[in-house]
MARBA-3410 file (N, C-alpha, C, O; in Angstrom, 1 decimal):
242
-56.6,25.3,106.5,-55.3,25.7,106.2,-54.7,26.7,107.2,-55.4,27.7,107.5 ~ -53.4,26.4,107.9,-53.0,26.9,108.6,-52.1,28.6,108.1,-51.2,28.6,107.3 ~ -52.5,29.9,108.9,-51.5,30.9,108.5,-50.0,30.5,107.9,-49.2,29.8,108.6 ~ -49.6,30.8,106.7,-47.9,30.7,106.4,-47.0,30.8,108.1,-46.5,29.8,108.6 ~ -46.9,31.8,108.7,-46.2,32.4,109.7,-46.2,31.1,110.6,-45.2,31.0,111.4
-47.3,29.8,110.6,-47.1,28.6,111.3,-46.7,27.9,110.8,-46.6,27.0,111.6 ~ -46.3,27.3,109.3,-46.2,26.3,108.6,-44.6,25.6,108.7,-43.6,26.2,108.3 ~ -44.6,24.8,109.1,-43.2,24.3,109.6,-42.4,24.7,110.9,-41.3,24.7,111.3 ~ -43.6,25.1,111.3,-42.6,25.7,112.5,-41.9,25.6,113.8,-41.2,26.3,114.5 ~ -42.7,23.7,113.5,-42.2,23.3,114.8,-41.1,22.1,114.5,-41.8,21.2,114.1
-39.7,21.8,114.5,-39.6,20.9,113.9,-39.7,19.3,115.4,-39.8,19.5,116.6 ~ -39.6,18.5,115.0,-39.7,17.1,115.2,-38.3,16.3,115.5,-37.6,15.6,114.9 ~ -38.4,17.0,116.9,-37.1,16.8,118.0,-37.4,15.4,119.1,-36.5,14.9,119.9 ~ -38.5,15.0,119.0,-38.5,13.6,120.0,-36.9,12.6,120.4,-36.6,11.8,121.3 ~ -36.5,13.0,119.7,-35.1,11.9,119.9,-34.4,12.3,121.0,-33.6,11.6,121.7
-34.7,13.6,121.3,-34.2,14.3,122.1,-34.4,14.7,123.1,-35.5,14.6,123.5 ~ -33.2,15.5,124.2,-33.8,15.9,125.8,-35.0,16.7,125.3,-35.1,17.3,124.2 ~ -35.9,16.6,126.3,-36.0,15.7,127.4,-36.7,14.9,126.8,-36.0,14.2,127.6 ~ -37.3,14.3,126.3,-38.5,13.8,125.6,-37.4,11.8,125.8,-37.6,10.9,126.6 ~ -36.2,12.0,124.4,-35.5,10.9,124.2,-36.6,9.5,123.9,-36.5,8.4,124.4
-37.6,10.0,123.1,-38.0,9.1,122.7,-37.0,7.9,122.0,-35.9,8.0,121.5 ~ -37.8,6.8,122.3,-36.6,5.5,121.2,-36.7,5.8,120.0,-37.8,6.4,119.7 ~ -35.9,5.4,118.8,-36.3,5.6,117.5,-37.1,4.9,116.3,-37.1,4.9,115.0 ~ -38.0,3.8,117.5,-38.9,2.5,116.8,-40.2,3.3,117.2,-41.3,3.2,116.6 ~ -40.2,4.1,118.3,-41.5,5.0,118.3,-41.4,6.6,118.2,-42.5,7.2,118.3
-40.3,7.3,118.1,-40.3,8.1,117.3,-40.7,8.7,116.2,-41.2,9.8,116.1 ~ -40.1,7.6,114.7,-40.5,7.4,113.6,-41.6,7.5,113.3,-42.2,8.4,112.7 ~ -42.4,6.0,114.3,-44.1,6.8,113.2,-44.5,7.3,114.2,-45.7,7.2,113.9 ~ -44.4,8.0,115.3,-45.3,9.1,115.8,-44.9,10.2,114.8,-45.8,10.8,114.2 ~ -43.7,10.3,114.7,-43.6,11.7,113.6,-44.9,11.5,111.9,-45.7,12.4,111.6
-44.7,10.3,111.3,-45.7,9.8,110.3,-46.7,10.5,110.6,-47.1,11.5,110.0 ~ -47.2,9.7,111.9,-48.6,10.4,112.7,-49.2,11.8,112.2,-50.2,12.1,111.6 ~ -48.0,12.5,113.0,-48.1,13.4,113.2,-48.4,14.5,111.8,-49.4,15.3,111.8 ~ -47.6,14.3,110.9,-47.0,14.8,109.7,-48.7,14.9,108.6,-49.2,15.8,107.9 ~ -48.9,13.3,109.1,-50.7,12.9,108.3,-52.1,13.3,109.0,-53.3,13.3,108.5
-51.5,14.0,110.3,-52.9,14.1,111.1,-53.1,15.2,110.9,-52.5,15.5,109.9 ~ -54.0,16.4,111.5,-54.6,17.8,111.6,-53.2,18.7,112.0,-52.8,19.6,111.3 ~ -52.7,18.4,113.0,-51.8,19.2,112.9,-50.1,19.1,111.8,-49.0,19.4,112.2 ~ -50.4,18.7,110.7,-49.7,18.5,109.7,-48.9,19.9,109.3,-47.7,20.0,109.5 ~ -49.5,20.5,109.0,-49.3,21.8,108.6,-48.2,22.2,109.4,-47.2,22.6,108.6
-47.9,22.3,110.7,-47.2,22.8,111.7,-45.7,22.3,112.1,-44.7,22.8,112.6 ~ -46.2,20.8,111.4,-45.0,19.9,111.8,-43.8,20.1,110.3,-44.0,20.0,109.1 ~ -42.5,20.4,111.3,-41.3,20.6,110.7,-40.5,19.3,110.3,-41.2,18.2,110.1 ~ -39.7,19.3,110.2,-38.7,17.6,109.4,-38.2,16.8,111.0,-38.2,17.4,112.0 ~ -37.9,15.8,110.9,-37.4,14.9,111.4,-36.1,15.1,111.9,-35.1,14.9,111.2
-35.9,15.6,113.5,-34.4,15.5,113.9,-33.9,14.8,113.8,-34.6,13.9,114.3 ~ -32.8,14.3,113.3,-31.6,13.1,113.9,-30.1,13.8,114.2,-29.8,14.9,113.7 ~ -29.4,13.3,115.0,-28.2,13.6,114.8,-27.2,13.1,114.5,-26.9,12.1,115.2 ~ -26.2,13.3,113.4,-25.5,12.3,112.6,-24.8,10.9,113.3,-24.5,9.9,112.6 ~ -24.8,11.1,114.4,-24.4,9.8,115.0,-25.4,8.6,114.7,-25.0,7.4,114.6
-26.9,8.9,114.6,-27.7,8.2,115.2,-28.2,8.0,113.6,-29.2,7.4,113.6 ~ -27.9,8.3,112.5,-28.4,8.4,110.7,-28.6,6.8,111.0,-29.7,6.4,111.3 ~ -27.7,6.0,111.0,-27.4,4.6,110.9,-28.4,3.6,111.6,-28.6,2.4,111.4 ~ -28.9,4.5,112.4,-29.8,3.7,113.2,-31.3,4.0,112.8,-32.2,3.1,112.7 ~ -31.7,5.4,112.4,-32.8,5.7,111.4,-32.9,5.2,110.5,-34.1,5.0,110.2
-31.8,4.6,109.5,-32.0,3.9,108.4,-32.5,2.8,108.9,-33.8,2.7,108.7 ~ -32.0,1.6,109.7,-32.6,0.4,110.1,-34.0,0.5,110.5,-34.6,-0.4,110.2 ~ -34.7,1.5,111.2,-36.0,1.0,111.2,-36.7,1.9,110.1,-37.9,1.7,110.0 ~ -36.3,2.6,109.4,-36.7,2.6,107.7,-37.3,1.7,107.3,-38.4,1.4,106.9 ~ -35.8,0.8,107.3,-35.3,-0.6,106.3,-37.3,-1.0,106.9,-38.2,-0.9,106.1
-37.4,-1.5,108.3,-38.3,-2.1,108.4,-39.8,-1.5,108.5,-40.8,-1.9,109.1 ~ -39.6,-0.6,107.7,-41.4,0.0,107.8,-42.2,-0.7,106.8,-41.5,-1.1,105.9 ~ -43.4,-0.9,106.6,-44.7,-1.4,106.1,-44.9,-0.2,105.0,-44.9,1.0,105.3 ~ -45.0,-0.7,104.1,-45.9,0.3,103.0,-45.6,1.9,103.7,-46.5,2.4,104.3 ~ -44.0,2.6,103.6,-43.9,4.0,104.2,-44.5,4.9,102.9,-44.4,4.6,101.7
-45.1,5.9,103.5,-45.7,6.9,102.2,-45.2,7.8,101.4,-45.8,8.5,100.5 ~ -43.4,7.5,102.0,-42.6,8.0,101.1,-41.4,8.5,102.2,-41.5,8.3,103.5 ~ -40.2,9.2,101.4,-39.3,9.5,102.0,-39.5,10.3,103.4,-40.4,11.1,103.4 ~ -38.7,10.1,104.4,-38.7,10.9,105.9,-38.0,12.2,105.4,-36.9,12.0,104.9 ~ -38.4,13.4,105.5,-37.7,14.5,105.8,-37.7,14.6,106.8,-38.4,14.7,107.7
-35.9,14.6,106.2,-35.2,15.3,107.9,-33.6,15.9,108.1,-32.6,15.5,107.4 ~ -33.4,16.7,109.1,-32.7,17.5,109.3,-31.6,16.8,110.4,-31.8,16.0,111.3 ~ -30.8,17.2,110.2,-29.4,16.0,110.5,-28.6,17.2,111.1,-28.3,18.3,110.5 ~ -28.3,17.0,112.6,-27.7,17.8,113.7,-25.9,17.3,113.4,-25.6,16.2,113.0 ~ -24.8,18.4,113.5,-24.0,18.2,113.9,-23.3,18.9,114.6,-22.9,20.0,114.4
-22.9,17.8,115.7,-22.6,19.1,117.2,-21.1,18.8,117.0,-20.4,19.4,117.8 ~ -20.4,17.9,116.1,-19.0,18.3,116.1,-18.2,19.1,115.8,-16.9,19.1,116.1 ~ -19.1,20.1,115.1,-18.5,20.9,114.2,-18.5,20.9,112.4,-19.5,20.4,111.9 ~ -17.7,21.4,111.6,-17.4,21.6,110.1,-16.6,20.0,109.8,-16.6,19.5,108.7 ~ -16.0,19.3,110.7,-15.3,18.1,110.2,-16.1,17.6,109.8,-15.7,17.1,108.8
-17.5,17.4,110.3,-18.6,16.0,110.2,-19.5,16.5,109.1,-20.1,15.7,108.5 ~ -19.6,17.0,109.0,-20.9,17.8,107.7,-20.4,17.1,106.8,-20.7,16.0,107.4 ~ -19.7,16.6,105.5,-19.7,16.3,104.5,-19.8,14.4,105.1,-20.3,13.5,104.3 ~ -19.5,14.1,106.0,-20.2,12.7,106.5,-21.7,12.3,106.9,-22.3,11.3,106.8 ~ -22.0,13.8,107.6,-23.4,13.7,107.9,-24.4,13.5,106.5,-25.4,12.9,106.3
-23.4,14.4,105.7,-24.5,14.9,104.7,-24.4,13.5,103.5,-25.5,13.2,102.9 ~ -23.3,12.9,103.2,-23.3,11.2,103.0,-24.2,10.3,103.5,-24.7,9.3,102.8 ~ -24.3,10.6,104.8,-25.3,9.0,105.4,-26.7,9.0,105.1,-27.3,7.9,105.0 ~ -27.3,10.4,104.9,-28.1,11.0,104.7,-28.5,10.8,103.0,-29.6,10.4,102.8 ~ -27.8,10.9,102.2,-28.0,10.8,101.1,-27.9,9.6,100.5,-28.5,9.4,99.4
-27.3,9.0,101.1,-27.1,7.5,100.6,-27.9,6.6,100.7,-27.5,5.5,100.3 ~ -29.2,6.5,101.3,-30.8,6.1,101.6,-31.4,7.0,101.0,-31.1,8.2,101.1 ~ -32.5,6.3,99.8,-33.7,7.0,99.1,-34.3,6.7,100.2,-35.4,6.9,99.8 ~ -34.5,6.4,101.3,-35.7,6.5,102.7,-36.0,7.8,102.9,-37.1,8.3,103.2 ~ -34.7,8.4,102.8,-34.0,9.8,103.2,-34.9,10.8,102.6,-35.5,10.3,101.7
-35.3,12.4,102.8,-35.0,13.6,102.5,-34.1,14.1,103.3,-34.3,13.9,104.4 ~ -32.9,14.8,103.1,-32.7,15.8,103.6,-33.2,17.1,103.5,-33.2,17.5,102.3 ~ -33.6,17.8,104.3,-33.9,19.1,104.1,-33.1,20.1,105.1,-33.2,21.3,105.2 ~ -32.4,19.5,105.6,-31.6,20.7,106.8,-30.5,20.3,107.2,-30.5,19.1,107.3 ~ -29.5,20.8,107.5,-28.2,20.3,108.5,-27.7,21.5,109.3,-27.1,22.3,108.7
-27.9,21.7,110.3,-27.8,22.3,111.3,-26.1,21.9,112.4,-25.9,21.0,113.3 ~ -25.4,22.6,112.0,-23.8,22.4,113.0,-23.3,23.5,114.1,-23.3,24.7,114.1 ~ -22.9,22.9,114.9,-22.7,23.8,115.8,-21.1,24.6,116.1,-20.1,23.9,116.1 ~ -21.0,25.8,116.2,-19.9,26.7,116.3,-19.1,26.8,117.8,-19.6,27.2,118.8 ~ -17.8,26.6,117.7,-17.1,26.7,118.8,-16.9,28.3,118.4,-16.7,28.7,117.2
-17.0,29.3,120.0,-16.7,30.1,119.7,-15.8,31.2,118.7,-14.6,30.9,118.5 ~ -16.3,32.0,118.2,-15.4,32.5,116.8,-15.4,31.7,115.6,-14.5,31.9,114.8 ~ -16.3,30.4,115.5,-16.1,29.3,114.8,-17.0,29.2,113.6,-17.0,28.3,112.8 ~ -17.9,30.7,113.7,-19.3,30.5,112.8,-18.8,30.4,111.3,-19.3,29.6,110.5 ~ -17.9,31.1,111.1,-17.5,31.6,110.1,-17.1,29.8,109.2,-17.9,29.3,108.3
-16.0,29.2,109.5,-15.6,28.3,109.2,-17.0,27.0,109.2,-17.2,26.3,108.2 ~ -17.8,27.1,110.2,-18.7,26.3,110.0,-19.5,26.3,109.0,-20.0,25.3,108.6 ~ -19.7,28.1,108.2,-20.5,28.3,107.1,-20.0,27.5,106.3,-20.5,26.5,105.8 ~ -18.6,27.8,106.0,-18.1,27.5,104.9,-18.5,26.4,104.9,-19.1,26.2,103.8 ~ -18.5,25.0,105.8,-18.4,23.5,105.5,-19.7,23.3,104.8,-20.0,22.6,103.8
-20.5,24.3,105.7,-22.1,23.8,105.3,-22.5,24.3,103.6,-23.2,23.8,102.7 ~ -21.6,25.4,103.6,-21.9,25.7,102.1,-21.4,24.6,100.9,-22.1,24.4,99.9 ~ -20.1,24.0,101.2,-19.4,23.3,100.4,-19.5,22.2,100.1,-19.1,21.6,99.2 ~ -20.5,21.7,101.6,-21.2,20.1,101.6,-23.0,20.1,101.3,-23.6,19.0,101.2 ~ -23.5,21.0,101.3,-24.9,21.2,101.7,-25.7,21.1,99.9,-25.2,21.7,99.0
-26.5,20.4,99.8,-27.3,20.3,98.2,-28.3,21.2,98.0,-29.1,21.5,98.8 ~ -28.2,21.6,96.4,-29.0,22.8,96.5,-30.7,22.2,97.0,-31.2,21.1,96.9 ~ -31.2,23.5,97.6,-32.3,23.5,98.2,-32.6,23.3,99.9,-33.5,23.6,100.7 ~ -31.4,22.6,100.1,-31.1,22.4,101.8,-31.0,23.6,102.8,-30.0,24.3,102.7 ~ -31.7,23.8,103.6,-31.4,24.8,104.3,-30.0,24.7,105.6,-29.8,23.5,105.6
-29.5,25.1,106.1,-28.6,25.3,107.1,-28.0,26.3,108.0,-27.8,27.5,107.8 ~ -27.7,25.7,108.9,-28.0,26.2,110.1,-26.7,26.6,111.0,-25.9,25.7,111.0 ~ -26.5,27.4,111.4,-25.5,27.6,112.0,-25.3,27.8,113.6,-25.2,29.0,113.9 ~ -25.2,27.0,114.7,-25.2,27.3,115.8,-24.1,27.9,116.4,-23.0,27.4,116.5 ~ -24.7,29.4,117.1,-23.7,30.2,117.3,-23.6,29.8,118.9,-24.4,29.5,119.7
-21.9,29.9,119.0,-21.9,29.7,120.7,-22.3,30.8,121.9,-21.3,31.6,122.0 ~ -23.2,31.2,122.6,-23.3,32.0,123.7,-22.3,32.3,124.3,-22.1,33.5,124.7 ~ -21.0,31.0,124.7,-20.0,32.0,125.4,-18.7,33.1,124.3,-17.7,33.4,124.8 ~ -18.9,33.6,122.6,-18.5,34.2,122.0,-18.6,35.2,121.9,-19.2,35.7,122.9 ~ -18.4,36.0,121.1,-18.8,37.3,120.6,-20.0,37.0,119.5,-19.8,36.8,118.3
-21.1,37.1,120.2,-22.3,36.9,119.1,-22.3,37.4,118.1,-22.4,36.7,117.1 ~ -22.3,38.6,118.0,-22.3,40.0,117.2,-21.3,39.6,115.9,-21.4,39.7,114.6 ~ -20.4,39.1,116.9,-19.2,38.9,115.1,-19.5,37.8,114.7,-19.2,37.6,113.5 ~ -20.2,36.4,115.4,-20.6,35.4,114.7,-21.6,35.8,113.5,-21.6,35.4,112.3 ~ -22.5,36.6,114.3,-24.1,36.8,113.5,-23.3,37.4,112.1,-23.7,36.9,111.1
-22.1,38.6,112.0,-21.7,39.0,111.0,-21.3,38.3,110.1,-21.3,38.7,108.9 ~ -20.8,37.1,110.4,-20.0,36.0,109.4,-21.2,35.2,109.1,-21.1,34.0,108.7 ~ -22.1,35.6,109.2,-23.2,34.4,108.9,-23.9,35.3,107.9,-24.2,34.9,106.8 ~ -24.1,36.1,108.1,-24.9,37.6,107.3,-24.6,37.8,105.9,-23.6,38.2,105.5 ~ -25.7,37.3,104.9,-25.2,36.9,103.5,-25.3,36.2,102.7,-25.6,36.4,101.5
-24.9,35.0,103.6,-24.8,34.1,103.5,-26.0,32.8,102.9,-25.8,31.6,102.7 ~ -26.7,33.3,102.9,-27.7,32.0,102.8,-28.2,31.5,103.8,-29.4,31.2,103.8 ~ -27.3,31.1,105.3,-27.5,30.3,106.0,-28.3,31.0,106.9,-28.8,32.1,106.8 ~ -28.5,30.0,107.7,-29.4,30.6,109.3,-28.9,30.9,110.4,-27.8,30.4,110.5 ~ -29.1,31.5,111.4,-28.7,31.0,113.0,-29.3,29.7,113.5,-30.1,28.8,113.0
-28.4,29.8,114.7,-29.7,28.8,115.7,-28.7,29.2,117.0,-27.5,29.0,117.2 ~ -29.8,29.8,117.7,-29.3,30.2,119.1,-30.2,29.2,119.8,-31.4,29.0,119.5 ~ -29.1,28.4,121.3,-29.8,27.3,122.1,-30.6,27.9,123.4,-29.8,28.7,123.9 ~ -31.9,27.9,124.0,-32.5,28.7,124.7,-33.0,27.6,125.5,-34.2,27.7,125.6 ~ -32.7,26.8,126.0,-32.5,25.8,127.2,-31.7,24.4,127.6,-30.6,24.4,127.1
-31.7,23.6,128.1,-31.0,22.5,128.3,-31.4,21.8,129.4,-32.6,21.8,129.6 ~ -30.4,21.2,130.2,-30.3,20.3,131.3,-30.1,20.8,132.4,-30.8,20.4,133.4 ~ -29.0,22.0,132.5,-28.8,23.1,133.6,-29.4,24.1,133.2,-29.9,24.4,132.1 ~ -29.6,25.2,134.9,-29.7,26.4,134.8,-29.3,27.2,133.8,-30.0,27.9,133.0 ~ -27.6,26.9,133.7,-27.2,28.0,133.1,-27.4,27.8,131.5,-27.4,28.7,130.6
-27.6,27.0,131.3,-28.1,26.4,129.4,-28.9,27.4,129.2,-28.7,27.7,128.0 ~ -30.0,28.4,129.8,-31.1,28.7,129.7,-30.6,30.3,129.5,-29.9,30.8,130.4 ~ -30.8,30.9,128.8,-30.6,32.8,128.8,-31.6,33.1,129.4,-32.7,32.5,129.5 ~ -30.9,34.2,130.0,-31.8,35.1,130.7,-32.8,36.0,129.3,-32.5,35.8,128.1 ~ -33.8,36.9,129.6,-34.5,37.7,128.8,-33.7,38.3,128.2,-33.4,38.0,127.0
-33.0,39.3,128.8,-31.8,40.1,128.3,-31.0,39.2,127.3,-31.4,39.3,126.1 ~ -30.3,38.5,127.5,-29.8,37.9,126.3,-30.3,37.4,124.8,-29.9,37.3,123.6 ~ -31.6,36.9,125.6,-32.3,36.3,124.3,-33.2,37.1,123.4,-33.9,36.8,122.5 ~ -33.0,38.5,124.1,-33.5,39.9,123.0,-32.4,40.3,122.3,-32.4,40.1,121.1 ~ -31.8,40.6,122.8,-30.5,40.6,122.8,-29.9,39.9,121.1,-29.6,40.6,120.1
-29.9,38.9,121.2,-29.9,38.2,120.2,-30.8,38.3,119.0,-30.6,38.4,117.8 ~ -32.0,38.1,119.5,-33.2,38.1,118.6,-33.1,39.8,118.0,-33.4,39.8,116.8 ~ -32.7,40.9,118.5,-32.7,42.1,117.8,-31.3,42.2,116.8,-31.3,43.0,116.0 ~ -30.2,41.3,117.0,-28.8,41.5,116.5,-29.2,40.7,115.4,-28.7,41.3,114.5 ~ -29.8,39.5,114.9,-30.3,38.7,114.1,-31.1,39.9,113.0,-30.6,40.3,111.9
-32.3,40.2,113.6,-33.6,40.8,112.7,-32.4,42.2,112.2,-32.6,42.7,111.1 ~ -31.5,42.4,112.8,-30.8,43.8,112.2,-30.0,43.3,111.0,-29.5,44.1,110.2 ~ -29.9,42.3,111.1,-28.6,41.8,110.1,-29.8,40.9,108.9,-29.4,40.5,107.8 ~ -30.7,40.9,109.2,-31.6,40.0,107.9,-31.0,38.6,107.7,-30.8,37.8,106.7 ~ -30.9,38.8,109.2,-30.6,36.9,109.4,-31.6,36.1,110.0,-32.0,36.1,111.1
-32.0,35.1,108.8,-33.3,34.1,109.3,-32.8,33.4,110.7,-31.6,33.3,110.7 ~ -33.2,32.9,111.8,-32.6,31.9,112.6,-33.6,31.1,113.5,-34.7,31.6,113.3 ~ -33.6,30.2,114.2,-34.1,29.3,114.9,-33.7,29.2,116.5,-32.6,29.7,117.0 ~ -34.4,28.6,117.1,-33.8,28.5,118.3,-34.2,27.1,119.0,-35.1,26.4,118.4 ~ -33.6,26.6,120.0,-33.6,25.0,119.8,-34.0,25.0,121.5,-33.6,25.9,122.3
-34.6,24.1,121.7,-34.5,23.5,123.7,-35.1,24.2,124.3,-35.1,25.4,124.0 ~ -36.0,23.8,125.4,-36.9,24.9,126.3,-37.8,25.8,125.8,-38.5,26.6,126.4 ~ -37.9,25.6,124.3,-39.5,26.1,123.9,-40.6,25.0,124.1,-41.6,24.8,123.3 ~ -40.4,24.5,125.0,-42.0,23.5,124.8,-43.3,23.3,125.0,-44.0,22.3,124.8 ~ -43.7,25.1,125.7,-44.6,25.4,126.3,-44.7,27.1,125.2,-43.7,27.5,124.6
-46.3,27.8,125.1,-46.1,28.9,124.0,-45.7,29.9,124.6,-45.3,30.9,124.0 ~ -46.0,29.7,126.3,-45.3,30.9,126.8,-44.6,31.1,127.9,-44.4,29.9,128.1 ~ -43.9,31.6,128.8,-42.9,31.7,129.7,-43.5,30.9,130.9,-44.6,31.2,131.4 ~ -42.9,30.2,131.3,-43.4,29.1,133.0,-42.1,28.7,133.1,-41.2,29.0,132.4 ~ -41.8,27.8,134.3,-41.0,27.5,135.2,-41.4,26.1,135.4,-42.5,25.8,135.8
-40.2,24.9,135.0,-40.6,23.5,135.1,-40.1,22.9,136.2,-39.3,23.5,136.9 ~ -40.3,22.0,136.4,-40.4,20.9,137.7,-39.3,21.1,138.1,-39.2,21.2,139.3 ~ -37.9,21.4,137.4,-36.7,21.6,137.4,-36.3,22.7,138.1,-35.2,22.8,138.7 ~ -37.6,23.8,138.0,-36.9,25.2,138.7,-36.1,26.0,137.5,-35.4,26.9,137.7 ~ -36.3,25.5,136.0,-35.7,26.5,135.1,-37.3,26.9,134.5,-38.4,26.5,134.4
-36.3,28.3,134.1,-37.0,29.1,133.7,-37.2,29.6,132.0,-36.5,30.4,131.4 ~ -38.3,29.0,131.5,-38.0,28.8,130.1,-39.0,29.7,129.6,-39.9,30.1,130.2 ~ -38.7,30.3,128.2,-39.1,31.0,127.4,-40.2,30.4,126.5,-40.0,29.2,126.4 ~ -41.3,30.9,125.9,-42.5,30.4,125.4,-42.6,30.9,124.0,-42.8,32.1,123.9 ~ -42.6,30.1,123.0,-42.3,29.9,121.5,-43.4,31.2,121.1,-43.4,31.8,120.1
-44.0,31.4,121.8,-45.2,32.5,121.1,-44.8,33.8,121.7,-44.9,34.9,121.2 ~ -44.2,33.6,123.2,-43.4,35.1,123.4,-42.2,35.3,122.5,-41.8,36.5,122.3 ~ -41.6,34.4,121.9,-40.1,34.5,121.0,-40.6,35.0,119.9,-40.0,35.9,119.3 ~ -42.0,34.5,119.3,-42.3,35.4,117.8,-43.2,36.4,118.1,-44.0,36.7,117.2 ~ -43.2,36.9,119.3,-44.1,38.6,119.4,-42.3,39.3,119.3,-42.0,40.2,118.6
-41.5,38.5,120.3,-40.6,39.3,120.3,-39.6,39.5,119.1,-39.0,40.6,118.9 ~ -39.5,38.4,118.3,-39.2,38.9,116.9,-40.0,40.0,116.2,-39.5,40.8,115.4 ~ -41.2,40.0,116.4,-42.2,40.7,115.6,-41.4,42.1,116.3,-40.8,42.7,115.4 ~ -41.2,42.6,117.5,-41.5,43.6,118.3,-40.3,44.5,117.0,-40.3,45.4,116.2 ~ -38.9,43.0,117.7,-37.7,43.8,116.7,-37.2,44.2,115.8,-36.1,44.8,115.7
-38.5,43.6,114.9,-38.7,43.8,113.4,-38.8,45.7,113.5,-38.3,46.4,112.6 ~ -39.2,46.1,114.4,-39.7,47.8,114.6,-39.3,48.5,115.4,-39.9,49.5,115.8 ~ -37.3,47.6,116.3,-36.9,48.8,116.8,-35.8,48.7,116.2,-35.9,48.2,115.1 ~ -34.5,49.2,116.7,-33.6,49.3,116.4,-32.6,48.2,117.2,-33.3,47.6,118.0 ~ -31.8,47.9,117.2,-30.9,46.8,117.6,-29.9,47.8,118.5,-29.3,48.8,118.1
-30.0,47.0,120.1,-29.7,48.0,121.3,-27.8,47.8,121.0,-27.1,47.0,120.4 ~ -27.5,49.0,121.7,-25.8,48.7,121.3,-24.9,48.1,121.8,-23.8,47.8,121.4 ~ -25.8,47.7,123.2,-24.9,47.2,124.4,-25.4,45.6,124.1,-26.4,45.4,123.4 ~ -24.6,44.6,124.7,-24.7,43.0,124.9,-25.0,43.1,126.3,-24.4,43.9,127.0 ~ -26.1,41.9,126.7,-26.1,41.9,128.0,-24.6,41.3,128.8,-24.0,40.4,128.3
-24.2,42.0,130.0,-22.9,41.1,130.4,-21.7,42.1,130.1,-20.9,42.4,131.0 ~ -21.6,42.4,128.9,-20.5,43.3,128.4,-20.7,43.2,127.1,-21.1,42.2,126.5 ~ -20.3,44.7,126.6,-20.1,44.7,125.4,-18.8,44.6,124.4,-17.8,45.3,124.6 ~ -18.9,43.5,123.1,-20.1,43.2,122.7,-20.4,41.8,122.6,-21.1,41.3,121.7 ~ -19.8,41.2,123.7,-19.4,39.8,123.7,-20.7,39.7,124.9,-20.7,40.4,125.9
-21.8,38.2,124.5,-22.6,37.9,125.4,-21.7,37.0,126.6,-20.7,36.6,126.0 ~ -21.8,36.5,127.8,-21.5,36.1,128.7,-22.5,35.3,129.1,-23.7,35.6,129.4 ~ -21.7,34.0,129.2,-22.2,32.6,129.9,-21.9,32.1,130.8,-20.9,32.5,131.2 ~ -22.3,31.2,131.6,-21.3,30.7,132.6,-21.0,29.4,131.9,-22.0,28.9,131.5 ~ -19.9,28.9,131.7,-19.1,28.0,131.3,-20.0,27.2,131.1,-20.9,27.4,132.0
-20.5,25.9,130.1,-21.3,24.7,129.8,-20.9,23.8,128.8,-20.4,24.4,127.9 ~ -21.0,22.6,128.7,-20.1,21.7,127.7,-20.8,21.9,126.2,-21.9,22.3,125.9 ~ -20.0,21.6,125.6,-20.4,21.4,124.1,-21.5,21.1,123.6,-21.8,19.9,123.5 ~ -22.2,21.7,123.2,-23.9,21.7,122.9,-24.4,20.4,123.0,-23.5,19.6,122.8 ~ -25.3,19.9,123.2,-26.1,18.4,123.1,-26.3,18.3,121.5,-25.8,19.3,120.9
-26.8,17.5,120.7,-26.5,17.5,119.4,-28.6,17.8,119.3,-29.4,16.8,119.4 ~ -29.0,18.9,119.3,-30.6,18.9,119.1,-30.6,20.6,118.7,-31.7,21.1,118.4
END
């Protein structure tokens, strides 16, 4: 039996950069995975609402499945698409939902809660992706309360997708001060800090929960990296949907 502090902790993003597994071997690697030794560890099934339609089809065609897929349903459009994500999703007994995760156009968190609150079924967790080029601080406050989560993105495709240390403390101490649960998505794929073939420089899932741990026991710094109290990004397109 694995410590609580690891149980679900990783969720089951193959669909996705970089990986982009197809979704005919996706599926049961995740099964696999879900049934094997490292069971314990493994989180729900990414999709992103675009792609619901296509999970269902190789559902439709599984052999003797052991039961419903949990999984957590991305939406990078925003508050419009939640009450459709959260339809496609429901409308297959293949289906669990356990998560819906949407992403926030700057100053946008607020409005996003709301969708997630008003579409989301009890026991669903949800997620709120705050934008880096905003004022973090007032997103994190409109989420504070709330039920919901964060999700700050900590890598990508480019350089600049990736925060620097400074930011990504930064965040992780403005979060733990507000007794806001949150997640972080992309460029954890390794447990500790290295530099990929790419030349980016990514953060390591086991340095991110010492450094939550750390923040748990300071105080939350006053300044934002960049200026205060708005973090600074260099300009990047609209989140990938992961």
């Amino acid at each position: 039996m694995s410590h609580p502090l690891y149980r679900r902790l990783f969720d089951d993003a193959a669909l996705f950069p970089p990986g982009d597994a197809p979704m005919g071997e996706a599926v049961p690697a995740h099964r696999e995975y879900r049934s094997g030794w490292r069971g314990d560890h493994v989180g729900p099934f990414l999709v992103a609402d675009g792609r619901v339609a296509e999970l269902r089809a190789v559902l439709a065609r599984e052999q003797d499945p052991p039961g419903p897929l949990e999984v957590a349903v991305t939406v990078p459009g925003g508050p419009e698409g939640i009450g459709a994500a959260v339809e496609s999703v429901l409308a297959d007994p293949a289906l669990r939902l356990v998560g819906i995760e949407a992403a926030a156009a700057p100053g946008a968190a607020a409005a996003v809660a709301a969708g997630l609150t008003r579409h989301s079924p009890p026991g669903v967790s949800g997620f709120v992706e705050v934008s880096r080029q905003g004022d973090v601080r007032a997103d994190l406050d409109a989420l504070a309360g709330t039920g919901l989560s964060a999700k700050f993105r900590t890598g990508g495709l480019t350089p600049e997708a990736h925060p620097d240390e400074a930011e990504l403390a930064a965040f992780t101490a403005a979060a733990v001060s507000r007794d806001l649960p949150f997640k972080c998505t992309a460029g954890l794929h390794h447990a500790v800090r290295h530099t990929t073939a790419e030349g980016f420089e990514q953060h390591g899932f086991l340095n991110l929960l010492v450094a939550t741990a750390a923040a748990l026991d300071a105080p939350e710094p006053t300044t934002w990296p960049g200026s205060c109290p708005t973090a600074t990004a260099p300009p990047w397109p609209t989140p990938p949907p992961g």
